[in-house]
C-alpha positions in Angstrom: 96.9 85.5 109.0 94.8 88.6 109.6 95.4 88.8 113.3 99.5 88.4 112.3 99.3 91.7 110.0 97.4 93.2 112.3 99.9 93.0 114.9 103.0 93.9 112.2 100.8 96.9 111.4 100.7 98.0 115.3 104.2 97.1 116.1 107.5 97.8 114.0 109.6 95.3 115.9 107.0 92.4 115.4 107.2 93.3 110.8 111.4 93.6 111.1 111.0 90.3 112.6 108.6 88.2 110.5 108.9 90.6 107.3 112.5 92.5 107.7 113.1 96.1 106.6 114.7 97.2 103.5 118.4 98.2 103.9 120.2 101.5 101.8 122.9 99.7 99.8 123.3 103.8 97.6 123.5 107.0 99.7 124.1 110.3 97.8 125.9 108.2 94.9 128.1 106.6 97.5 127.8 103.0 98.4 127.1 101.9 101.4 129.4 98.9 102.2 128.1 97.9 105.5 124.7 97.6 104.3 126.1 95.7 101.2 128.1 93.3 103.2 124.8 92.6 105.5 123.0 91.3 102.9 125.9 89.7 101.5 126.0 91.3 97.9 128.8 91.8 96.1 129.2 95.4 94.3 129.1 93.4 90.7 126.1 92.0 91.9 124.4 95.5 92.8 125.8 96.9 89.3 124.5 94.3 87.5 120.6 94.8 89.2 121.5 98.4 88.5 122.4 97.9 85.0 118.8 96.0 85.1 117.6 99.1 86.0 118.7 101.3 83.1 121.4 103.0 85.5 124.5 103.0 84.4 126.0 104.9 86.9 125.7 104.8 90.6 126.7 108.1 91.1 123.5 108.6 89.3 121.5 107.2 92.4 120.1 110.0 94.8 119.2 106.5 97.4 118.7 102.6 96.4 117.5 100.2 99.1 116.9 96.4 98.2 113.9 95.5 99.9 113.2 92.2 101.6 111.8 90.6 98.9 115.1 91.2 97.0 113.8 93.7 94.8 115.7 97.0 93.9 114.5 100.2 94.6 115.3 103.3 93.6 115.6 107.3 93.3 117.9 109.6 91.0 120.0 112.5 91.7 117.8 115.6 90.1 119.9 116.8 87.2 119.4 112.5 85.8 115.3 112.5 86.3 113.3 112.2 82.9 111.3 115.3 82.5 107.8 114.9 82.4 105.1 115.9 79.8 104.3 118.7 82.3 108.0 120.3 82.0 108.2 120.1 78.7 105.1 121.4 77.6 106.2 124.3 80.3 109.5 124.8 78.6 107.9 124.8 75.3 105.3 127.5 76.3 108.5 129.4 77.9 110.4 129.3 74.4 107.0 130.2 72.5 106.1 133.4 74.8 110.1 134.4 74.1 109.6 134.2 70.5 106.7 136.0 70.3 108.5 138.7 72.6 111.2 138.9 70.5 108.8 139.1 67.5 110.3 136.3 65.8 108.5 134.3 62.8 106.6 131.1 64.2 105.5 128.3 62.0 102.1 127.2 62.1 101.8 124.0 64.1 101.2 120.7 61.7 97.7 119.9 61.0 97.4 116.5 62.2 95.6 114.0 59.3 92.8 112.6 60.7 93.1 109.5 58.6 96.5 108.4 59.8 94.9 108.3 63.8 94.0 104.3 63.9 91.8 105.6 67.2 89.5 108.1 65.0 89.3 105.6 62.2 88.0 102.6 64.5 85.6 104.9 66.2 84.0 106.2 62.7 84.7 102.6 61.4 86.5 104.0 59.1 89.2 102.2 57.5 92.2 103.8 55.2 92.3 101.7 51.9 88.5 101.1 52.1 86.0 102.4 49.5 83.7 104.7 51.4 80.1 104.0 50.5 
């Protein structure tokens, strides 16, 4: 077993042969029927792994390839990515800096209850509803 992956490591032809490749079924939003009728998939049948998926669309798909194991894999057009924690908290410091430019009034941010974070309350063992000594 170890020499076999060896040699699949060292030579591509030997893994398309014992392994296979991953074909493109989504290019750009646009199906790609060849691919589609080499693996023998219906569209309903992609649409429906899609769907799986949370895609709804497939002009939505920047590239999907179903891998040999029959698994779908995918990547979104930009503008239908989910924004990460990073960008947002980017976005927010962007609108916060404006505001403060502009002079405009800013709440103060909500003072988070200690006693209503079930994390703090295990690590001070701490309950809420218990008598405290």
């Amino acid at each position: 077993m170890i020499a076999t992956e060896y040699i699949e490591m060292k030579f591509d032809l030997t893994e398309t042969i014992s392994t296979g490749k991953a074909k493109i079924v989504i290019e750009n939003g646009q199906l790609n029927i060849a691919n589609l009728k080499k693996l023998r998939m219906s569209v309903d049948r992609l649409e429906t792994r899609l769907r799986q998926s949370g895609i709804t669309s497939i002009e939505d798909v920047k590239h999907a390839t179903i891998e040999f194991s029959g698994l779908l894999g995918y990547e979104l057009q930009e503008d239908k990515q989910a924004a990460t924690k990073a960008e947002i908290k980017e976005l927010l410091d962007e609108i916060t800096h404006l505001k403060q430019a502009l002079g405009v009034m800013m709440k103060p941010a909500k003072q988070e209850r200690q006693s209503s974070n079930i994390f703090t309350e295990v690590k001070n063992k701490q309950f809420e509803g218990e008598n405290e000594p």
